[in-house]
N, C-alpha and C positions, 0 to 999 in steps of 0.2 A: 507491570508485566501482564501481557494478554495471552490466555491458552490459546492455539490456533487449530493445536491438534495434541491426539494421545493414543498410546498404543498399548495393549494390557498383554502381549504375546507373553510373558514372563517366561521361564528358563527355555521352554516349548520351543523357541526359535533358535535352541544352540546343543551343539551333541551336551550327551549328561555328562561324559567326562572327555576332557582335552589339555592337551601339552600345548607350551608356548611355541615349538613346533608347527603344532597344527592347526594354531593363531595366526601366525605366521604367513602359513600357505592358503590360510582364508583368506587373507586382508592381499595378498598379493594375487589370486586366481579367481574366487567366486564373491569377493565382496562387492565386485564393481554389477553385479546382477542385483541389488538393490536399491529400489526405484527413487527412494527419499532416505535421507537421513538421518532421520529419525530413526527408521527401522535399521539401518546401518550400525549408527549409536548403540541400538535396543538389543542388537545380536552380538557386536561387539564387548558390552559390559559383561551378557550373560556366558560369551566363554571364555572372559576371561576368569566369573567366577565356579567354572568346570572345570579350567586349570588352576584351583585351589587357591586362586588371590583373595583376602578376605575382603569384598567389597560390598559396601551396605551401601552408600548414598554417595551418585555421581552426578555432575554438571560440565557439560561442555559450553563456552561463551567464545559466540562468534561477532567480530565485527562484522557491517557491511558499508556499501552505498546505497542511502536511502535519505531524502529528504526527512523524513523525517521521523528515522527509527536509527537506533544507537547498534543494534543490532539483535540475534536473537540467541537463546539460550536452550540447551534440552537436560530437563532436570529427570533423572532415574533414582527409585527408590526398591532394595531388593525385598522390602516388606512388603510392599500392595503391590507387586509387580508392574508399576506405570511408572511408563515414562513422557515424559510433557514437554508439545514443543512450543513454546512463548516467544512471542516478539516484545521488545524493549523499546521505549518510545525515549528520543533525545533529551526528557528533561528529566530521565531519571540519574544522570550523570551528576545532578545539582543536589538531590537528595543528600540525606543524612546519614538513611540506611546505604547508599552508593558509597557516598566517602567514607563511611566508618567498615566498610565489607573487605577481605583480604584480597577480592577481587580487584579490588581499586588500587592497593599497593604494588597487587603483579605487576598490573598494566602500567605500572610509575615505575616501577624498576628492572622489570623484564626477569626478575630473581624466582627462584623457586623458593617457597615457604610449606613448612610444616610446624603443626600448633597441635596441642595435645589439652582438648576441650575443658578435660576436669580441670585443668591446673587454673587456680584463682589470678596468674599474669596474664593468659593467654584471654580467660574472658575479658579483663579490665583493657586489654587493646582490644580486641574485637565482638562488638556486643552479641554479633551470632555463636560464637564460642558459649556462652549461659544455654542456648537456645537445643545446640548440639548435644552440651553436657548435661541437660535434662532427656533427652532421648535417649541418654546410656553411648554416646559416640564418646571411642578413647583417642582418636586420632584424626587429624584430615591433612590432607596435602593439597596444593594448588601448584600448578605448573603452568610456565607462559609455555602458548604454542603457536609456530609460524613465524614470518615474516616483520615486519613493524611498522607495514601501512595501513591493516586496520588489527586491532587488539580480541588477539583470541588466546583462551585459556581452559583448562579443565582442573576440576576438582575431583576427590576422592576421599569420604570416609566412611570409618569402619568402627564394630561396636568391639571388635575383639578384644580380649582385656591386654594381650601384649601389643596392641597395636599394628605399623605395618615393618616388615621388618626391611633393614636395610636391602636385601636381595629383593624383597618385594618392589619396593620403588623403583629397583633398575631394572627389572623386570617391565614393569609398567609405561617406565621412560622409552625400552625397545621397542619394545608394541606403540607404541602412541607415532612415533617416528612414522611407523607404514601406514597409521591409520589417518595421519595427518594429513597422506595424499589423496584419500578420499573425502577427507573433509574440504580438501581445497578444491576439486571436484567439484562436489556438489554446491559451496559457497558460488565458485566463478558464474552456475548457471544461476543462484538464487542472484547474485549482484546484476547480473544482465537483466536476469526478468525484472527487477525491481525497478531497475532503472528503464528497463521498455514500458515499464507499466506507471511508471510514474509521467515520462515524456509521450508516450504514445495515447496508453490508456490500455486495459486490460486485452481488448479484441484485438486491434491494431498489436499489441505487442506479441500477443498467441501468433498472430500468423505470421510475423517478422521469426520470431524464434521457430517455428517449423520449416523455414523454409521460403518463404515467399517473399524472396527480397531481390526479385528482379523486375527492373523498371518495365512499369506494365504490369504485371503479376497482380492479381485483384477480381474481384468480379460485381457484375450488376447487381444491386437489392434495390427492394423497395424499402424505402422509412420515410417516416414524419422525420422532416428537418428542422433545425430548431437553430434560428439567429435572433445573437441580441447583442444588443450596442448600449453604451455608455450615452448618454445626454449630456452634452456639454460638455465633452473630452476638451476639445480644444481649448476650451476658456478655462477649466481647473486646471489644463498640462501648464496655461501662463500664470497663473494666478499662485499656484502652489512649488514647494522647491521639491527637487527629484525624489529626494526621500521619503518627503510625505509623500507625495503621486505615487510611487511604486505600494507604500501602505497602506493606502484608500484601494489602489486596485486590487492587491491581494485581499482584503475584507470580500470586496465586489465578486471577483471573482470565486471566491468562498462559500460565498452567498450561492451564487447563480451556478456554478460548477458541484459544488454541492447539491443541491437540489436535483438536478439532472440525474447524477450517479447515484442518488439515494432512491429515485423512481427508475432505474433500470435503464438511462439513457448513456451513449459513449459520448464523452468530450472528446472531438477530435482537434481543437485547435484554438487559441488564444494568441486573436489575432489585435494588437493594439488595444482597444479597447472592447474588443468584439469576443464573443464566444462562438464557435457552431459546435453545432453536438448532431445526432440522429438516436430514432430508434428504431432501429430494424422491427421489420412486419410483421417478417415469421410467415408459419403455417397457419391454416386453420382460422379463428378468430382473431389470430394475429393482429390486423390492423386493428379493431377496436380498442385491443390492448393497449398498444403502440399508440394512438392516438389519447388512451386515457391518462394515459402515462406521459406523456408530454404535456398534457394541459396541466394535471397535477405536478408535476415538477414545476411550470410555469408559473401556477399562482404562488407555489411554493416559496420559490425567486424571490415573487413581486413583494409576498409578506415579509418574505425577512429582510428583504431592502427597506421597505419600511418601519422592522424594528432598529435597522441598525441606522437609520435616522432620528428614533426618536431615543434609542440609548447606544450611542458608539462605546465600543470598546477601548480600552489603550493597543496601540496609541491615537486612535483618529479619536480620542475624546478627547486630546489636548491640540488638535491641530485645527486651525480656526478659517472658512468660509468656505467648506466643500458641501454643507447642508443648503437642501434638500438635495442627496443622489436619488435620480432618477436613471430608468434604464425600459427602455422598449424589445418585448421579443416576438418573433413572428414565428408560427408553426406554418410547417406545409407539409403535403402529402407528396411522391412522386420516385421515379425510378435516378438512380446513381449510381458512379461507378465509385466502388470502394475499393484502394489499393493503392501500387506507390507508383510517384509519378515526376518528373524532375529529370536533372541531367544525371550522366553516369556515375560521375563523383558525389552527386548530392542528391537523394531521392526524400520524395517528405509519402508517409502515411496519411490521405485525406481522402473527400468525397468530390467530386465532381459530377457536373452534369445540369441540361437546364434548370433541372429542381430546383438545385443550390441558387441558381441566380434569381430566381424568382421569388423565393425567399430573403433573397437581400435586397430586393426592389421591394416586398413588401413593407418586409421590415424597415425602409428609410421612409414609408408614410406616415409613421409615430408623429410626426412634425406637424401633419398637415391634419391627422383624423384626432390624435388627443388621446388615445388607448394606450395602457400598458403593454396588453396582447393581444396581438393582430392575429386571424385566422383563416387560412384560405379557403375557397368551396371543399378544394381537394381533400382535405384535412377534418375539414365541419364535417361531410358528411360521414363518418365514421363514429363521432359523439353524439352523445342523448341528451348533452347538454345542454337545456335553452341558452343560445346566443341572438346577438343583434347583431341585426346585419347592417354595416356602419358603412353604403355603399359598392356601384363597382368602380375602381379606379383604373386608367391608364399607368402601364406601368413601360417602364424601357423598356424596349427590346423585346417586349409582349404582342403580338397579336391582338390579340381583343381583350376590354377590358378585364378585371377580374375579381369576381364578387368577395368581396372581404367580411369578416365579422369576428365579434368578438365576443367576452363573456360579461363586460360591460364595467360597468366604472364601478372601482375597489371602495367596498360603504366607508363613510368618512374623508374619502380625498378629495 
């Protein structure tokens, strides 16, 4: 689990004293005026313990849709006053601490459990009972909440020595009922974004979700454009069976999509074997950036395509005649339009404009010049980088030739 965020408001965000009442009519009137979740959770626990529930240590666990997170969790503790929002990555599902936690049984059986930490059976099934009952906790309860298409739950325990009392828990159970429709609330936007940000990419998905989803809707920038292609698609797509191809391409694309987003570039498309990405200009020194930032994600690419030829991972370390992958990327500089564009029924988030095409005319010179990364005039001149200039070539659909260069051949290849 990864913190992502944390909020220390402690009781501060809830009247000092309140009725289930007046719970109630927060979760049904003024709770929807808070921005995140988190803080939702973080006001919620504290009046509920205004209205005298004794609650020391809570956890809400939400599923979502996300390639590749299980979902996320917000853990509150009323001794440091934090509460913590974490994301859960899909293999902790396989874990030990997963299957041995009471969380795991909810989500199996959809049953409400309560376990009473000190007692020596309750640790001997569940190893965080020891962990609990060293803290002085005499009770916890766990409750499934929601639907049954993705697995969400809350937890609750307390150090008080008579534990929670029956009216407590149904207490708890009514409340949880209204605050459940904020939670699904705020889930629905988290699953959207997730999944805009996972298929779009974070930019592209920010503007889909405000609003900008009508065909056309977009505007001009300037970016460095950034295409790259696979070598020798066509001969590993016959030579290899579908499964391996899709897990050579996911490594590849790993590789080269990674790189990009780790220097501040958006991937906007993963076309066959092809990547494009940009990096917007900006203000000010903008382009220098944009341009520094492209070439560094670029060499970035090209090394780790070369380590992952000389040590593949599993599974491309038991699949046999895709070595040497190679992969050529072309930088350009130039204006596009950024936004969606397609029929009525089907719109796609991308760039267009001559830029883009000139950039894939470049980039299909890999063949004839022999560079990993080709660089246009437009592009060069924004870096301080010494390059070679590897010619001007004819390119389709171009005008006049167009001075290329590069940063020259990667030592040892």
């Amino acid at each position: 689990m990864t913190v992502i965020k944390r909020s220390a408001r402690g009781a501060a965000c809830a009247p000092a004293e309140a009725s289930y009442a007046d719970i109630e009519h927060w979760l049904l009137h003024d709770a929807g005026s808070e921005p995140e979740l988190l803080l939702t959770y973080e006001a919620f626990l504290w009046r509920m313990v205004a209205a005298g529930l004794p609650l020391d240590r809570a956890s809400l666990h939400i599923g979502t849709l996300h390639p590749q997170l299980l979902g996320f969790a917000w853990n509150w503790r009323r001794s440091d006053w934090l509460c913590d929002e974490v994301k859960v990555r899909h293999f902790t599902a396989g874990t030990d601490a997963y299957k041995l936690n009471p969380l795991s049984r909810i989500f199996e059986s959809g049953e409400p459990l309560r376990r009473h930490p000190q007692r020596p059976d309750a640790q001997a099934e569940f190893p965080i009972m020891r962990e609990l009952a060293a803290n002085g906790y005499t009770e916890y309860l766990a409750l499934p909440l929601g639907g049954d298409r993705f697995r969400h739950a809350v937890t609750f325990a307390t150090i008080d020595p008579d534990g929670f009392a029956d009216d407590d828990v149904e207490q708890i159970k009514r409340l949880l009922r209204l605050f459940m429709l904020h939670v699904e609330r705020h889930i629905a936007v988290r699953i959207a974004t997730n999944t805009l940000n996972a298929y779009l990419g974070p930019v592209a998905a920010g503007k889909v979700l405000s609003g900008e989803i009508g065909r056309g809707a977009g505007q001009s920038i300037r970016a460095m454009i950034w295409v790259s292609d696979l070598r020798g698609f066509t001969d590993l797509s016959g030579r290899l069976s579908g499964a391996d191809m899709i897990a050579l391409l996911n490594a590849y694309f790993e590789t080269f999509a990674g790189a990009v987003l780790a220097n501040g570039g958006e991937v906007l498309k993963f076309m066959g074997d092809g990547l494009l990405a940009v990096f917007p200009l900006g203000d000010g020194d903008g382009a220098r950036a944009a341009a520094r930032a492209a070439l560094a994600a670029a060499e970035q690419a090209i090394a780790g395509l070369d380590q992952l030829n000389r040590a593949a991972p599993p599974p491309l370390d038991r699949i046999d005649g895709w070595r040497p992958l190679r992969a050529g990327i072309a930088l350009h500089e130039g204006e596009v339009f950024f936004g969606n564009i397609g029929a009525p029924e089907r719109l796609d988030f991308t760039v267009i404009g001559p830029a883009v095409n000139e950039a894939s005319r470049v980039e299909a010179l890999q063949k004839i010049i022999g560079r990993d990364i080709l660089i246009t005039a437009a592009a060069a001149r924004h870096l301080d980088t010494p390059l070679d200039h590897v010619g001007d070539h004819a390119l389709r659909g171009v005008a006049e030739p167009m001075a290329i260069y590069s940063p020259g051949p990667t030592a040892g290849r």
